[in-house]
N, C-alpha and C positions, 0 to 999 in steps of 0.2 A: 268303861271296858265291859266286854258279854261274858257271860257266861262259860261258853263255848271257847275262847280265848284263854280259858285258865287251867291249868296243870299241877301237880306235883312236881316242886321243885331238881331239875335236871343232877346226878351227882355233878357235873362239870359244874353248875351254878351254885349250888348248895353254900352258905354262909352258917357264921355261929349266931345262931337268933337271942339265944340267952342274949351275949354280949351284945347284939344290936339293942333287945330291949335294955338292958341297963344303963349304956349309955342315952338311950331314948326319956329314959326314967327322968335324967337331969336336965335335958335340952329341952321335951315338948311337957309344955304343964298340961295337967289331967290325966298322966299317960301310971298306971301302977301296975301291978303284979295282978294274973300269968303274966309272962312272955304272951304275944301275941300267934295266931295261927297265920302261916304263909304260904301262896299258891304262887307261882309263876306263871306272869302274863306269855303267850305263845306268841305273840304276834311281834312282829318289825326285828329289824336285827343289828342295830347299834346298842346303845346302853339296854341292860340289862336291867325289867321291870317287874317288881315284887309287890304282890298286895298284902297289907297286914291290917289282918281284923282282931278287934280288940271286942270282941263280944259282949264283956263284961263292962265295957263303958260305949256302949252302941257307935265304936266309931271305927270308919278304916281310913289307913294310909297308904300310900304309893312308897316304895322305895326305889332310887336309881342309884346303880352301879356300874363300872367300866365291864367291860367281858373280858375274860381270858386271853392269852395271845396280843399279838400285835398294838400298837396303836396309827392312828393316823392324822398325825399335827392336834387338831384340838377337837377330832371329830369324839371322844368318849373324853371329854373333860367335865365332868359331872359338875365341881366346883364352879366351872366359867358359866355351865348350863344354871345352877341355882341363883349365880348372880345375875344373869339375863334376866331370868321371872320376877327373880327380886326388883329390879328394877323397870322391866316392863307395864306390868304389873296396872301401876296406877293411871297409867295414858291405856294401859289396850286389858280391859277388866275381862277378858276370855283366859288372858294365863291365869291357870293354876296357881294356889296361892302355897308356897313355901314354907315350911317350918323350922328345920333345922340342915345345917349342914355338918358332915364330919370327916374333917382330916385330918386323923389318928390313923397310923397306920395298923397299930395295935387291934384295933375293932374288928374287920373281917380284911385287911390288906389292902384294901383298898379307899379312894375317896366314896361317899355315900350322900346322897341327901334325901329327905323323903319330904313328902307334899300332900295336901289333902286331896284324898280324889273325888274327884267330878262327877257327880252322878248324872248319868244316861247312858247309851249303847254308842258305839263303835261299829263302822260299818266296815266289813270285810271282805269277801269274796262274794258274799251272798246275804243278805237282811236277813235279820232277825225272823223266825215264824210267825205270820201274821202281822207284820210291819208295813205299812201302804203305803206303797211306793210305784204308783199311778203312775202314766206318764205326767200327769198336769204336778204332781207334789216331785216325780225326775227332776222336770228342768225347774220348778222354784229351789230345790234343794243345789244344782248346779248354778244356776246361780248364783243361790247363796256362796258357795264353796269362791266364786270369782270376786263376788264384792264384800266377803272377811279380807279375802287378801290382800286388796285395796286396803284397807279400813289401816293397816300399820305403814303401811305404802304414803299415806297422807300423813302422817305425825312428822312436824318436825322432828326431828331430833336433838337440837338444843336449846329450844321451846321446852323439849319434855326433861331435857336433863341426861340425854341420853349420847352426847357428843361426841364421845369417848369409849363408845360401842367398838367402833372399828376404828382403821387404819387411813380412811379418808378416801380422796382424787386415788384412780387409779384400780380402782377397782375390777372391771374387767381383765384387764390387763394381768392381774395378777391371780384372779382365775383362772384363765387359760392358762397359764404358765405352774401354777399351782398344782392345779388337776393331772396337768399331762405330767409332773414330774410324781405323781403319785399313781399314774397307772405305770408310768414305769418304770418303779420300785415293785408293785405286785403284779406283774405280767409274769405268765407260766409257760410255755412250752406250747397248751395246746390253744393259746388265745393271740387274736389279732395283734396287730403294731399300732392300730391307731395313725398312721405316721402324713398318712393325706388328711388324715380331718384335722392331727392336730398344725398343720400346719398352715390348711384354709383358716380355722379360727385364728391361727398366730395372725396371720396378714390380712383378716378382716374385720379385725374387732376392733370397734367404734369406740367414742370416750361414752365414762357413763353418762345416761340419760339420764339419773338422778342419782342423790345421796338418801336411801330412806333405810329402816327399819328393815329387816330381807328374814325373815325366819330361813328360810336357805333349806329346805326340804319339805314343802307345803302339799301333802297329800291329803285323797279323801279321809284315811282311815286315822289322820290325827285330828280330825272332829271326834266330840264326845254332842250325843244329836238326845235332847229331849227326842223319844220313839212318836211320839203320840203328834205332837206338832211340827217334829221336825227342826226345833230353834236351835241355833248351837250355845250350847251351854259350857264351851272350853276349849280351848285348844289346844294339843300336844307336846313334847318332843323340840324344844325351843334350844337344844344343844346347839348347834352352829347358827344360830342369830346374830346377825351383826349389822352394821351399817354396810350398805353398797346399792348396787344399781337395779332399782324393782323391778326389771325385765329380766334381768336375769333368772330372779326368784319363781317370776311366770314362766319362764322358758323348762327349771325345771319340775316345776310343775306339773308340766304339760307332756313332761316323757313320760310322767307315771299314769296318764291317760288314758284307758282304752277306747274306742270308740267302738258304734256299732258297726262300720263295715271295715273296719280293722281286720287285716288277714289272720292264718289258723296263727302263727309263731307271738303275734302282739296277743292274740287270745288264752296261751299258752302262759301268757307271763303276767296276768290279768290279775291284780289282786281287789281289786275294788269293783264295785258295782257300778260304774263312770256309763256302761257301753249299754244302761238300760232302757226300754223307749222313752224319750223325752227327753234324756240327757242332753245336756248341751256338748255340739261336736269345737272340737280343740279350735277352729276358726272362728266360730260364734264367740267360743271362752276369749279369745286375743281380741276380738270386735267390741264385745264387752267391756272389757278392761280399759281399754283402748276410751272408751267414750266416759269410763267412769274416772279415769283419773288424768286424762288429756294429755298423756304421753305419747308420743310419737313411737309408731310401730314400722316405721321403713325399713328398720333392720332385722325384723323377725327372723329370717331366718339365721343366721348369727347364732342367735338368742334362743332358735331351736336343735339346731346342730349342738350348743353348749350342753343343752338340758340332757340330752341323748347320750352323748360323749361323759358328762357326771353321771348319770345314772348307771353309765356301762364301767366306767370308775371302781363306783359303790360298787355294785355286782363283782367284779373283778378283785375287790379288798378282800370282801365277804369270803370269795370262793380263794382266794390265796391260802386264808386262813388254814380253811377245812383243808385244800392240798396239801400242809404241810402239817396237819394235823394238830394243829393246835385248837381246832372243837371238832365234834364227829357229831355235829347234828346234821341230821339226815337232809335235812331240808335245803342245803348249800350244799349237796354234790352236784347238783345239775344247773350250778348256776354259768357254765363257759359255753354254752351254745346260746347263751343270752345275751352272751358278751359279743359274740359274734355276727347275734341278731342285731344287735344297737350301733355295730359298726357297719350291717351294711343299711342300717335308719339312716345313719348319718352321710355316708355318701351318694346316696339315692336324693336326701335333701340336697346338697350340695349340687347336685349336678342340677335337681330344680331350679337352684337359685342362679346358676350359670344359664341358664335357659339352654338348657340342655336334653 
């Protein structure tokens, strides 16, 4: 995580740190008195990310937490999130390594777990100052970002022990049907219906192309990137990890993508540095993929209409939230003209794929 990235803890987030340390006292050995100093991470906006530096024993931690308001099935399950890394972990060595988990409600009300953090920078809207990021280290760096994905994409999964991740056959199937019963639960007044996309994906979605590992939210900015050479040194944000179908996982991926001749509204909603010279564009990323791990891509669009329609989802929870006030971060009032944008992503694809 940067620098830049870190705050003074929000009163809405605000926890009791005494009782986090004490309980930390008995679960993580080496951990003593103070109480440790904590800043809140700014960035992403599911679980809720805390740094605690222990200055006096040269060491810091990450902690994760649910956010206030709502929930959505098992998207802020913090507990299911620790036992993914937990057992990730030794097949895919970029997750973050775990420490303790706590569910005591008594402690700050909620479940918690903290993790050691990762040293190196996080890429956000813009690089770091003085970070070189050349066209020729762009597309090594995009690259990289296509063939980590692959890399849990190829783990068996009961080779690794990890069988019993998800739900099995069916996976697609139960995305579409999943997703759209959760955009409409948080649909607001002044956002789309969804009602032609979700219905092209009900009547065109294919059986899964495979059963793998799916972190299930694979952005640039949940690399944690050695600055200097670029290597990634860890990987993010592994809450919704499961077994299912690894195009899916690309497909959503690939909504979080800017590119460079992406119009003003995709530039608008641009979090990552994707659209820099040399990046790799979202066709190159599928071509890639595609040759690295010899899955068949004839249903891409499918698989991109999905990504789109989740990510307008996410946005849509997000901004429910704030509509009804249950957080007043600034940052989600402007997220229903986005929701608007990714619905008309999606039927512009759609009528692509009808040759239309």
């Amino acid at each position: 995580m940067n620098d830049t990235d870190r705050s003074a803890v929000r009163a809405e987030d605000a926890f009791d740190v005494e009782g986090v340390h004490a309980w930390l006292e008995r679960h993580v050995e080496g951990l003593s008195s103070p109480a440790p100093d904590v800043v809140q991470f700014t960035g992403g906006a599911s679980n809720l990310t805390y740094l605690l530096s222990c200055p006096h024993l040269g060491r810091e931690l990450i902690l994760r937490r649910p956010p206030a308001g709502g929930k959505a099935g098992s998207a802020h399950d913090v507990a299911r999130e620790y036992r993914v890394q937990e057992a990730l972990k030794p097949v895919f060595p970029l997750v973050p390594e775990v420490r303790a988990l706590c569910r005591d409600p008594s402690v700050i009300g909620t479940d918690f777990y903290v993790m050691d953090k990762v040293p190196g920078v996080v890429l956000r809207g813009r690089p770091p100052r003085g970070m070189d990021l050349s066209p020729g280290r762009a597309r090594a760096l995009s690259e990289t970002f296509v063939d980590t994905l692959a890399d849990p994409h190829r783990i068996d999964p009961a080779a690794a022990g990890l069988a019993d991740l998800g739900r099995g056959a069916g996976y697609v199937r139960r995305q579409v049907e999943g997703w759209t019963r959760r955009y409409e639960r948080a649909r607001t007044w002044n956002t789309p219906s969804f009602r032609r996309v979700t219905a092209w994906l009900a009547e065109h979605r294919p059986d899964d192309a495979a059963l793998r590992v799916v972190h299930n939210d694979w952005r640039l900015d949940d690399f944690v990137l050695d600055e200097k050479s670029l290597r990634v040194t860890g990987v993010l944000d592994w809450e919704l990890a499961t077994l299912g179908d690894p195009l899916m996982d690309l497909g959503s991926a690939l909504a979080y993508w800017v590119q460079a001749d992406d119009g003003r509204a995709a530039r608008a909603m641009r979090r990552r540095p994707s659209r820099l010279p040399g990046m790799l564009t979202r066709t190159e990323i599928v071509e890639r993929y595609r040759d690295r791990t010899g899955l068949s891509t004839d249903d891409w669009p499918l698989y991109e209409v999905f990504g789109l329609f989740r990510l307008a989802v996410i946005a849509q929870q997000i901004y429910h939230r704030y509509h009804h006030e249950q957080t007043r971060n600034p940052a989600f009032r402007n997220l229903w003209p986005a929701v608007h944008y990714l619905d008309h992503r999606c039927r512009t694809t759609i009528r692509r794929a009808r040759g239309g």
